[in-house]
C-alpha positions in Angstrom: -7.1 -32.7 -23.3 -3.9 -34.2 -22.3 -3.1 -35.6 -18.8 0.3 -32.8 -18.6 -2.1 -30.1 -19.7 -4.9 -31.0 -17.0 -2.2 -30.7 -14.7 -0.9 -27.4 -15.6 -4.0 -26.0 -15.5 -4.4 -26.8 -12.2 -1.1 -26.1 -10.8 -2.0 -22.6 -12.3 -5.0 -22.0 -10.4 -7.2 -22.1 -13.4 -10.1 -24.2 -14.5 -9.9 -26.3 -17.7 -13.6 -25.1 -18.6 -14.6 -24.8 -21.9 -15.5 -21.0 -20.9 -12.0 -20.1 -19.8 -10.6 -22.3 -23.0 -12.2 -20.0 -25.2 -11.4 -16.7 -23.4 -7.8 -17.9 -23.6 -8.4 -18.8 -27.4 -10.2 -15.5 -28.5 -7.7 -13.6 -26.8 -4.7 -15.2 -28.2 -2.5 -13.1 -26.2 -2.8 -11.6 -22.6 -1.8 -8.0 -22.5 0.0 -6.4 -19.7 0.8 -2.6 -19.6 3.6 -1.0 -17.0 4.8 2.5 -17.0 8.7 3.8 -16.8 9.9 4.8 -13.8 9.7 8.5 -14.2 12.8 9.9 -15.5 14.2 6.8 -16.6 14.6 5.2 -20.0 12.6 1.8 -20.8 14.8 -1.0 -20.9 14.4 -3.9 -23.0 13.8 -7.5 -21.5 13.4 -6.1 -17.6 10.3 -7.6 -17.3 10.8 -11.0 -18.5 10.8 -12.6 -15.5 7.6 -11.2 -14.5 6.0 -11.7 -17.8 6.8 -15.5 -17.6 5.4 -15.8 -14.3 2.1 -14.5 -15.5 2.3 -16.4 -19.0 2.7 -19.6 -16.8 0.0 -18.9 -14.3 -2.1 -17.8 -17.2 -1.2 -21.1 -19.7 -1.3 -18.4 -22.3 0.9 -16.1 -24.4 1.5 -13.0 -22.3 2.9 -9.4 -23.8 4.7 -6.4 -22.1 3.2 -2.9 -23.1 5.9 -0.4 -21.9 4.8 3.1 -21.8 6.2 6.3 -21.0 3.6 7.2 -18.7 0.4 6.3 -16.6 -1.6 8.4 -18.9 -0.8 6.2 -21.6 -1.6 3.1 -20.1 -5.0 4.6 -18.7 -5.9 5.3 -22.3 -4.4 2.0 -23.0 -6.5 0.1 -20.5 -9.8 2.1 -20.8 -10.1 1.0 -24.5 -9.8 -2.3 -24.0 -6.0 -2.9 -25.6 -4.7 -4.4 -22.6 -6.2 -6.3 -19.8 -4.1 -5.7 -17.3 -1.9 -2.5 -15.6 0.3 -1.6 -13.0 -0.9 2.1 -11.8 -0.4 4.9 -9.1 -3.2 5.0 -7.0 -3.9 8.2 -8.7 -4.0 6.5 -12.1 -6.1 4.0 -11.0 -8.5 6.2 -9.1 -8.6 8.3 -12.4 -9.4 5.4 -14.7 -11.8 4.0 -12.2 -13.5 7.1 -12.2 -13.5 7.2 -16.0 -14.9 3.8 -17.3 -15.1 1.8 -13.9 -13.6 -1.0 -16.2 -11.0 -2.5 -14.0 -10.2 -4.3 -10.7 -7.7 -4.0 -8.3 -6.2 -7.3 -7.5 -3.3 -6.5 -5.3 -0.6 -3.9 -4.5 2.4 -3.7 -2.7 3.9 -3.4 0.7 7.4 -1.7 1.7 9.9 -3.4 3.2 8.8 -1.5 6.6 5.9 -3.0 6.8 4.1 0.6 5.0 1.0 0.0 2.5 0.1 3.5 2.3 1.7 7.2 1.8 0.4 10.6 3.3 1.1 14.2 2.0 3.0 16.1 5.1 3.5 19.9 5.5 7.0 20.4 6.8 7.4 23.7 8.3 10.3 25.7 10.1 8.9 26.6 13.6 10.8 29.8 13.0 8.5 31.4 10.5 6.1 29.2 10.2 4.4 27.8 13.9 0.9 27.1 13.4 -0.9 27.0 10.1 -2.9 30.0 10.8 1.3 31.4 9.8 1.0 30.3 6.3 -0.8 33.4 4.8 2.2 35.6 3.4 4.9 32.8 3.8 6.5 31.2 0.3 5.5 27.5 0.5 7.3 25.3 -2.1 5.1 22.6 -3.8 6.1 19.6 -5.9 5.1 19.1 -9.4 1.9 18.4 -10.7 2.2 14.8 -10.9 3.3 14.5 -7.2 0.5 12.5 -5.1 1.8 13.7 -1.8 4.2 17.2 -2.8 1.0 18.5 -5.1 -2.3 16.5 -5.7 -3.2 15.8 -2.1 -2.0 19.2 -0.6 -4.8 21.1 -3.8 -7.3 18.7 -2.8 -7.3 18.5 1.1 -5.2 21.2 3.0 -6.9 23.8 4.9 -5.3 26.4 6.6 -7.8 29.1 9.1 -10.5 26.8 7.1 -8.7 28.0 3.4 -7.6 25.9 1.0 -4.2 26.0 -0.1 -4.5 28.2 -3.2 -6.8 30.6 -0.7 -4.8 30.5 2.0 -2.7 33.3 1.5 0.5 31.4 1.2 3.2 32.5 -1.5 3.2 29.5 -4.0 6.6 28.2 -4.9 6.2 25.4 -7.7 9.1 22.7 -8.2 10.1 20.1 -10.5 10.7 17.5 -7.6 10.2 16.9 -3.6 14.1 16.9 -3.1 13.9 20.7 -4.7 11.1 21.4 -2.5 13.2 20.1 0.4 16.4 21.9 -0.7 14.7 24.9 -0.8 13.8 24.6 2.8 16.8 23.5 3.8 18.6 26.6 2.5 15.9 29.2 4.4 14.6 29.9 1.0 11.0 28.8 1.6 8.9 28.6 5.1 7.4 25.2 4.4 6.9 22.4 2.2 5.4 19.4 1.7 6.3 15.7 1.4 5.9 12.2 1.6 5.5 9.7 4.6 5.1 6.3 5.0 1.7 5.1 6.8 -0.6 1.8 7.5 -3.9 2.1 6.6 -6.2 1.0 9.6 -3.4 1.2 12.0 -1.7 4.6 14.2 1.8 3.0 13.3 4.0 5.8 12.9 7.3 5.6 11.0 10.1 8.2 10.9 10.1 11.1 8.3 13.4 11.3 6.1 12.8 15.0 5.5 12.7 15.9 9.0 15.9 13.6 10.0 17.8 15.1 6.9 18.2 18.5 8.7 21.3 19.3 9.9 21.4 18.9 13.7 23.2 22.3 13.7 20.8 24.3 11.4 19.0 27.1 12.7 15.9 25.4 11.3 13.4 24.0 13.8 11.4 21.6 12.1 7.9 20.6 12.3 5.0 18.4 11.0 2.2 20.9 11.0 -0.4 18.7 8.4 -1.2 15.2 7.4 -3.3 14.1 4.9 -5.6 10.8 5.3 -2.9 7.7 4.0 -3.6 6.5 0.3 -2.3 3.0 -0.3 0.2 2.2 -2.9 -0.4 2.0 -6.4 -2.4 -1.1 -7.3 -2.2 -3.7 -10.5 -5.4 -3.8 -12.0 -7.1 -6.2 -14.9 -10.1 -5.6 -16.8 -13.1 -6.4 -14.7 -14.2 -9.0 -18.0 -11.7 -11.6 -16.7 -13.1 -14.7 -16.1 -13.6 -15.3 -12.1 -10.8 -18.2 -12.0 -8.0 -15.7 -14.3 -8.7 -12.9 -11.7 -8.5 -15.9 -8.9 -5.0 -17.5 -10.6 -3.6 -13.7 -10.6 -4.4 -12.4 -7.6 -2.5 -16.0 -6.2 0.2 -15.5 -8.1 1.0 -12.1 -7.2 0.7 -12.6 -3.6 3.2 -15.4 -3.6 5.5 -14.0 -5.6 8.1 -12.4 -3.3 8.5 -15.5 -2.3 8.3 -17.7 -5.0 9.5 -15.6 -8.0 11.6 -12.6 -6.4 13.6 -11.8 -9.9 9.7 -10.8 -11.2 8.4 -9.0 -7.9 11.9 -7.1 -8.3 11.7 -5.9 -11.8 7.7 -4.5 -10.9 8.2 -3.5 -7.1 11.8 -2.4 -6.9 11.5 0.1 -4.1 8.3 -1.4 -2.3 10.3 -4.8 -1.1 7.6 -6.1 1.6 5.8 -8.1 -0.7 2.0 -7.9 -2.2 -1.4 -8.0 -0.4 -5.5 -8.1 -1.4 -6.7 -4.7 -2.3 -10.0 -3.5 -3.5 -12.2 -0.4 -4.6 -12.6 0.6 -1.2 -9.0 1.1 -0.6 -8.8 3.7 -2.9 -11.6 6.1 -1.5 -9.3 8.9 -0.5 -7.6 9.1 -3.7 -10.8 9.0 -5.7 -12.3 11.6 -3.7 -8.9 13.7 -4.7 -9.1 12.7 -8.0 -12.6 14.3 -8.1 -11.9 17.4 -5.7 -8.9 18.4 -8.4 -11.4 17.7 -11.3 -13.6 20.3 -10.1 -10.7 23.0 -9.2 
């Protein structure tokens, strides 16, 4: 082996084993798998930048999978055709819980400092002042694939010790949070829930856009009446098969790279700004115990 390639193994991270040299060789080409931003088209050549970061850190060929949704690169990941993902923590917890055949290596932090995101029932005081109200009251929900406007609200709220679909409540089902928020804006629906930003391990509190985006001279009055337990934010993942020192060059390289490579943490984390941090299994307990509580609904 050459002195320059010595070298950029190790400015990668990696080790020049023989091991790792013939993972890298039967491989050929590292695999990575990211989702569309929902309701937007897949673009060609967005993730260039990102894919070259990883193709350098890896000193091997790296390819973008772009699918249309999570599902896709669940199936994608669980049988083995690429070795690494970018998933909601739902996904994750849902693949985890499948074939427990990956690893969460890192995920990413807002630019407020957030890691995590809670369901929150909004409610207008008006009609809705304690959650012992809810029973006869239309209550908009988001759509199915909403963590915090549908998944977490079916798996954990409890109103006069009823879940939500026992609760009494008049269901209203929507095609997206702002709908659910319209809707309550315009006196059409009691109470809804949403999103808000949260720090797991920590009582930080940040503000709630759904509550400050009421009009200061609406006759609404409103009020947080639930929170879920805070799920952190969608994790990337690899195939727990890596060799120790790929997962170890990753898991570096990621955490630097709002720093070092912002054009590549941009095109993967364009909304969460704050940079990456360590996650692991245990991070995602509250989400997997969702993921189950729904499977059994």
């Amino acid at each position: 082996m050459s002195k320059a390639v010595s070298l950029s193994l190790l400015a990668a991270g990696l080790s020049s084993s023989p091991v790792l040299a013939d993972w890298r060789s039967d491989m050929g080409v590292f695999r990575v798998g990211i989702s569309a931003v929902e309701g937007e088209a897949l673009r060609a050549g967005i993730f260039d930048e990102f894919r070259k970061l990883l193709a350098e850190t890896l000193n091997m060929p790296v390819e973008i999978f772009q699918a249309n949704d999570a599902s896709t690169l669940i199936d994608a990941m669980a049988s083995s055709r690429i070795e690494y993902a970018i998933l909601p923590a739902a996904g994750y917890a849902t693949l985890d819980i499948f074939c427990s055949c990956v690893l969460p290596i890192a995920a990413p932090i807002a630019e407020n400092g957030s890691d995590a995101a809670r369901s929150v029932f909004i409610t207008d005081q008006n009609r809705i002042a304690t959650l012992e109200d809810v029973s006869g009251r239309r209550i908009a929900v988001g759509p199915p694939a909403s963590l915090s406007g549908f998944m977490l609200p079916y798996a954990f709220f409890q109103a006069s010790d009823k879940s939500l679909e026992n609760s009494g409540a008049i269901i209203v089902e929507t095609t997206s949070q702002a709908e659910a928020a319209k809707l309550f804006h315009d006196g059409e629906v009691g109470g809804f829930f949403a999103w808000e930003s949260a720090t797991l391990g920590s009582e930080k509190t940040y503000k709630n856009e759904f509550l400050n985006a009421v009009d200061e001279n609406s006759d609404l009055r409103p009020v947080i009446l639930w929170r879920s337990e805070p799920v952190r934010y969608g994790p990337h993942v690899v195939r727990n098969n890596l060799p120790k020192e790929a997962v170890d060059a990753l898991s570096s390289a990621l955490l630097s790279m709002n720093e070092k490579a912002p054009l590549a943490y941009d095109a993967v984390s364009p909304e969460l700004a704050g940079g990456m941090q360590t996650v692991s299994r245990d991070d995602y307990n509250v989400v997997s115990k969702m993921v189950r509580t729904l499977a059994e609904k």
